[in-house]
C-alpha positions in Angstrom: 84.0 -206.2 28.4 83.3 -202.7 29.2 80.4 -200.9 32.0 80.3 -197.5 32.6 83.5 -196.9 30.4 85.6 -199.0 32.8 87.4 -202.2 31.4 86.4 -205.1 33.3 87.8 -208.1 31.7 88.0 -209.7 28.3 85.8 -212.8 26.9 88.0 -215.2 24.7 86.5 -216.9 22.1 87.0 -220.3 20.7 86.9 -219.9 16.7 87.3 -223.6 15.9 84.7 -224.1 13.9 84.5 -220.6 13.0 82.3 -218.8 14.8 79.3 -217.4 12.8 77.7 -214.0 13.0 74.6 -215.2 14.9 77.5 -216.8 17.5 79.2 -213.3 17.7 76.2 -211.4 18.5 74.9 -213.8 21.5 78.9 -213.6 22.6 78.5 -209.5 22.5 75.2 -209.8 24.3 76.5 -212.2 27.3 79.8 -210.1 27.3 77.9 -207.0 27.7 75.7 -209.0 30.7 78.8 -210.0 32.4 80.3 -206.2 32.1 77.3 -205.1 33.9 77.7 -208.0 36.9 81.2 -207.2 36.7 80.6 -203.6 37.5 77.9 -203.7 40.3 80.0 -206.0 42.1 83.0 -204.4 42.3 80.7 -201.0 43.2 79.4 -203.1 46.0 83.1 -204.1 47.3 84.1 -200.6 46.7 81.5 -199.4 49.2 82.1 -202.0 51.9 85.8 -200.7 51.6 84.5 -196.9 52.1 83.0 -198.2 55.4 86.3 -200.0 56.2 88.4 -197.0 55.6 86.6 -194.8 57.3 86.3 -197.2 60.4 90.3 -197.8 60.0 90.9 -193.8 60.1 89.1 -193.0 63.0 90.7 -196.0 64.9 94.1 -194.9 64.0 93.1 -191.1 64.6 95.4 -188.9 66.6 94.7 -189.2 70.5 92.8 -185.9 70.4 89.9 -186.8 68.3 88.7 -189.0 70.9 87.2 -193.0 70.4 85.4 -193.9 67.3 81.3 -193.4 67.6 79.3 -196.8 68.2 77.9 -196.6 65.3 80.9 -196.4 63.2 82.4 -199.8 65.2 79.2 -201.9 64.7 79.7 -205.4 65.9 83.0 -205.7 64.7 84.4 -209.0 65.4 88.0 -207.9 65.8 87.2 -204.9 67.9 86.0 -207.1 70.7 89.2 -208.3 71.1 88.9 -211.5 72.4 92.4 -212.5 70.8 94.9 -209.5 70.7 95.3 -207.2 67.2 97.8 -205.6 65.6 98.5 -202.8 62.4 100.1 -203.4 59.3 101.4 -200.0 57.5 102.6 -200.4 54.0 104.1 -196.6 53.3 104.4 -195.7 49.4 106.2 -193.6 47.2 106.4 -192.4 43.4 108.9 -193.6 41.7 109.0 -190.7 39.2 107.0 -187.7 38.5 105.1 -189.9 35.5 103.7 -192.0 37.5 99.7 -192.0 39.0 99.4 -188.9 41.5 99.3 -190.3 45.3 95.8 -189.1 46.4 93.1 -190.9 48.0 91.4 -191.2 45.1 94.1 -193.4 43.8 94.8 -194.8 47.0 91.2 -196.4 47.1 91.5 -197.9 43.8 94.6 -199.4 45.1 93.1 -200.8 48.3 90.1 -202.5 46.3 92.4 -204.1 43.5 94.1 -205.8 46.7 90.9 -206.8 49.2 91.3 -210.0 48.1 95.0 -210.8 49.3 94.2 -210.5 52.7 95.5 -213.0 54.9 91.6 -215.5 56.0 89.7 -214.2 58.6 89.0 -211.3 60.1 91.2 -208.0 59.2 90.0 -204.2 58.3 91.6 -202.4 55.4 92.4 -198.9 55.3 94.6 -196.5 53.3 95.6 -192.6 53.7 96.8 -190.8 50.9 100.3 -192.7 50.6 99.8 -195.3 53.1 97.8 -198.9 53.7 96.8 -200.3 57.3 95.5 -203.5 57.7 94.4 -204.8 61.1 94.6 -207.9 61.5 94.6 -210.6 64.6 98.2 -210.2 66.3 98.9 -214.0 65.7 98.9 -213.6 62.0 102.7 -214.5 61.5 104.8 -212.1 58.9 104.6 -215.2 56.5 100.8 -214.6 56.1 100.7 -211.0 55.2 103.2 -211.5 52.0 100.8 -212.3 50.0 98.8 -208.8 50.6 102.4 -207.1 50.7 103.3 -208.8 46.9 99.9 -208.1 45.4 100.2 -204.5 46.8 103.3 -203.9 45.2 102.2 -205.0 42.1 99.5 -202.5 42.0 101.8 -200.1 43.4 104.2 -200.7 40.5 101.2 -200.4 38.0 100.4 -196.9 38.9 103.8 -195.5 38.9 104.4 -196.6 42.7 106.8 -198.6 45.0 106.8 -199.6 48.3 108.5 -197.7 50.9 108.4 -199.3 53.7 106.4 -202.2 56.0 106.0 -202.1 59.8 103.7 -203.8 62.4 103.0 -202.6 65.7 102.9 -204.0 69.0 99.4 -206.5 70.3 96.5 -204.7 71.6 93.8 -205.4 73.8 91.7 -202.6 73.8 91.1 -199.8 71.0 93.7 -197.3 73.2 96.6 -200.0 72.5 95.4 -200.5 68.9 96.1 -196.5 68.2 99.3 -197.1 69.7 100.1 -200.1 67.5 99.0 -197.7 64.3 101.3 -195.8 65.6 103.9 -197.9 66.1 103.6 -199.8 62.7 104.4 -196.3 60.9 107.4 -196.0 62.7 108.5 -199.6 61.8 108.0 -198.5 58.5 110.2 -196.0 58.5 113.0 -198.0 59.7 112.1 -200.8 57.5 112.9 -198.5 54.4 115.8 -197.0 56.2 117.4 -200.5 56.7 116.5 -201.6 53.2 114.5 -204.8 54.5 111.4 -206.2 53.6 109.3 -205.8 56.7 110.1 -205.3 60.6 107.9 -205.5 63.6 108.1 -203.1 66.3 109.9 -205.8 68.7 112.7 -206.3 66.1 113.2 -202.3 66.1 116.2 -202.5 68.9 117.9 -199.2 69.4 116.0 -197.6 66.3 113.1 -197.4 69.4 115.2 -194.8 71.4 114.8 -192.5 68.5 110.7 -192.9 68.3 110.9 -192.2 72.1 113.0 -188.8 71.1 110.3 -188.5 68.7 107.3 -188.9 70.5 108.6 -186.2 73.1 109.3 -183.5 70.0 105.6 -183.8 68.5 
């Protein structure tokens, strides 16, 4: 079933009795329907993920370029931060030259093919151009977020891609601390991959933190 020259799934058939050509022409037809469902829906969770994105990059912004607008946080559930939040960065890489380019463009496909892992309830989904964020209440255990992890690396591995590297930061109360915890899930990241493990948090980062201090102080 194609839409707008995109694959969106296949229709099987059951030929037993054979199917005859009136039967294959009302199976074309409702095929062709379905394509077209298929396709405004997944136009319609593209855009909510454009508004996610671009909420999750201006909360995760440098210091510098100040707190989001009102307008862009709405009446976000999560932002009012009646239970503590956290960051999940998933960093990835190429695995070879032939693989899928790591852009944004690419990056959003990526995002959208893995909405639907998300641990239930609230969480905001992000990417950059190599990376996923995913903010999510700070009581989600690690357990939770494999799910989203696996079905990312299976995209990842689609395109070309593998993980390299997944961090969470620190709680946060307030949307200063939740920078800080973007932050500070990057850098888990990074030692996550440098340790060869599946995942760290940043209270598991022991003397690996004396080097982000070093860090922080350089940049």
């Amino acid at each position: 079933m194609r839409a707008h020259g995109e694959l969106q799934g296949y229709l099987w058939l059951i030929d037993s009795p054979p199917l005859t050509d009136s039967d294959i022409t009302t199976a074309a037809g409702t095929a062709s329907a379905i394509a077209e469902l298929l396709h405004q829906q997944s136009q319609s969770t593209a855009t909510a993920l454009d508004r996610e994105t671009q909420l999750v990059s201006a909360l995760l912004a440098p210091p510098h370029e100040g707190t989001p607008p009102a307008e862009l946080l709405g009446d976000e559930p999560l932002l009012r931060f009646t239970e503590p939040a956290s960051v999940l960065t998933i960093k990835l890489a190429p695995i070879d030259a032939a693989g899928e380019p790591l852009d944004a463009r690419a990056m959003r496909g990526a995002a959208q093919e893995v909405a639907y892992a998300r641990p239930v309830g609230r969480s905001l989904l992000g990417h950059g151009e190599d990376t996923i964020h995913l903010i999510v209440g700070a009581e989600v255990h690690a357990d939770r977020l494999r799910p989203f992890r696996h079905a990312l690396a299976q995209a990842a591995r689609r395109r070309g891609w593998t993980l390299h590297g997944t961090g969470t930061g620190g709680a946060a109360s307030n949307l200063d601390e939740l920078r800080r915890s973007g932050m500070q899930s990057g850098y888990a990241a990074t030692v996550a991959h440098a340790r060869n493990v599946e995942q760290l948090s940043w209270n598991e980062l022991g003397a690996d933190l004396v080097f982000y201090g070093l860090l922080r102080r350089t940049t």
